[in-house]
C-alpha distance (Angstrom), angle and dihedral (degrees) to the residues before:
residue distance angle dihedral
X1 . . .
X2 4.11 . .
X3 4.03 112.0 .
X4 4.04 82.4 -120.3
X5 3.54 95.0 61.3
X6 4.56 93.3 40.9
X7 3.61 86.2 57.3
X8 4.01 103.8 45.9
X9 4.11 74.6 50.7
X10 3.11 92.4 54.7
X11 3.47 97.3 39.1
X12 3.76 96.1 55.8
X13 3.38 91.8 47.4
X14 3.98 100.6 56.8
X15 3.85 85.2 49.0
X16 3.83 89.2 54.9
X17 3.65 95.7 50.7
X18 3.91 92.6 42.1
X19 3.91 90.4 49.9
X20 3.97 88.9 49.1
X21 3.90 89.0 49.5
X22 3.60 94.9 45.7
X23 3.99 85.0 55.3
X24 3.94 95.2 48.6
X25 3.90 82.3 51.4
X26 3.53 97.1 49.8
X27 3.74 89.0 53.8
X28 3.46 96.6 42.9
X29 4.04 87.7 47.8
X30 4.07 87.3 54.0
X31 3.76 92.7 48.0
X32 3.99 90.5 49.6
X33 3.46 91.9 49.1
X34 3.55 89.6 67.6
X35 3.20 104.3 32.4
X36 4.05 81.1 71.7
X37 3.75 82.9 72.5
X38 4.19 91.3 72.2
X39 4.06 102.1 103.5
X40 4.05 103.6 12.3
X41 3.56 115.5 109.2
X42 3.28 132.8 -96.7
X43 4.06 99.8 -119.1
X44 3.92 80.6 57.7
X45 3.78 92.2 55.5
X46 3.53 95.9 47.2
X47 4.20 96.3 42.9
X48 4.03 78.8 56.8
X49 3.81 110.0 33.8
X50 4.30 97.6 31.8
X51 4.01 115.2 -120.3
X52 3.85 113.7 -43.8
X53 3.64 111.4 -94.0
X54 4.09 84.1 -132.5
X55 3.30 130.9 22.5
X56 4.03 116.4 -156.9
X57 3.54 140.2 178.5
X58 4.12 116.4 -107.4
X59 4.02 91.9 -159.1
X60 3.96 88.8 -121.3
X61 3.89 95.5 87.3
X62 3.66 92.1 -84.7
X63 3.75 144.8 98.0
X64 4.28 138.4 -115.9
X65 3.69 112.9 -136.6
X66 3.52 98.6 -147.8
X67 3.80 114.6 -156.1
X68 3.67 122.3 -170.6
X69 4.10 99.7 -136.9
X70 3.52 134.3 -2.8
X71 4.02 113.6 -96.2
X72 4.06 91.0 -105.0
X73 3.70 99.2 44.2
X74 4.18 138.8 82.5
X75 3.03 145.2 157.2
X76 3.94 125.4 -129.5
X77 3.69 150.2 -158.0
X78 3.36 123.5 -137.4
X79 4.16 86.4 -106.1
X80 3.86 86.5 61.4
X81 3.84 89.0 -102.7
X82 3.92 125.6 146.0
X83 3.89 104.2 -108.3
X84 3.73 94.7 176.4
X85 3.69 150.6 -82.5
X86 4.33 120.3 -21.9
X87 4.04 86.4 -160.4
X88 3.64 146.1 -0.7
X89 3.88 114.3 -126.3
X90 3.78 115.8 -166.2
X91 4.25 121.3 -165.0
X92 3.80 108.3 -147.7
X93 4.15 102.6 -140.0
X94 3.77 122.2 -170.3
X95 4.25 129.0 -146.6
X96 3.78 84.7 -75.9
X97 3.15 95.2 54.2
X98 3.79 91.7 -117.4
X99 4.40 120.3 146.5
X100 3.32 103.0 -115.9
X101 4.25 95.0 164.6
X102 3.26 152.1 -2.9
X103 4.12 138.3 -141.9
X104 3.74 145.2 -177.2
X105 3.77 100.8 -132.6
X106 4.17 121.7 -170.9
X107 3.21 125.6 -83.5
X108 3.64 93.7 -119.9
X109 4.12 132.7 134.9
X110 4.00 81.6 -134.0
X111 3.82 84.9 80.8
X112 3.99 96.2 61.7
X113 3.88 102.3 45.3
């Protein structure tokens, strides 16, 4: 094989791992970003986030703020128009009214009956 054609190979295939990476890092960034939540309060997540579009119960004496999307995320129509949440995020609040976790729930009417 010609030394011209090893390196392009090589060449592609460091930018394919590096894009992957950078993916895995994005994800990880979102999930960190979050995961900052755990211990504020919930008058802090609610001057930053808005109310909860649900409020449920999390069996443990607490609530789930239920918010329809995440701040940095939409979904769109081809006109540009919001069409509607990409994911449901619920923060998991004790008595105190202390985060103690987070979670991606479906997107599912099952979750508002």
């Amino acid at each position: 094989m010609p030394l011209l054609l090893k390196n392009f190979t090589s060449i592609r295939l460091g930018l394919l791992i590096c894009i992957s990476l950078s993916g895995c890092l994005l994800l990880a960034g979102c999930a960190m970003n979050l995961n900052h939540w755990k211990g504020q309060k919930k008058s802090k997540l609610v001057s930053t986030w808005g109310s909860p579009k649900k409020t449920l119960s999390d069996n443990k004496g607490g609530k789930i703020y239920v918010y329809d999307r995440s701040p940095w995320e939409t979904r769109t129509n081809y006109l540009g128009n919001n069409t509607g949440p990409t994911r449901l995020i619920g923060f998991y609040i004790n008595k105190r009214g202390v985060i103690y976790g987070w979670k991606e729930l479906p997107l599912g009417k099952s979750l508002y009956k």
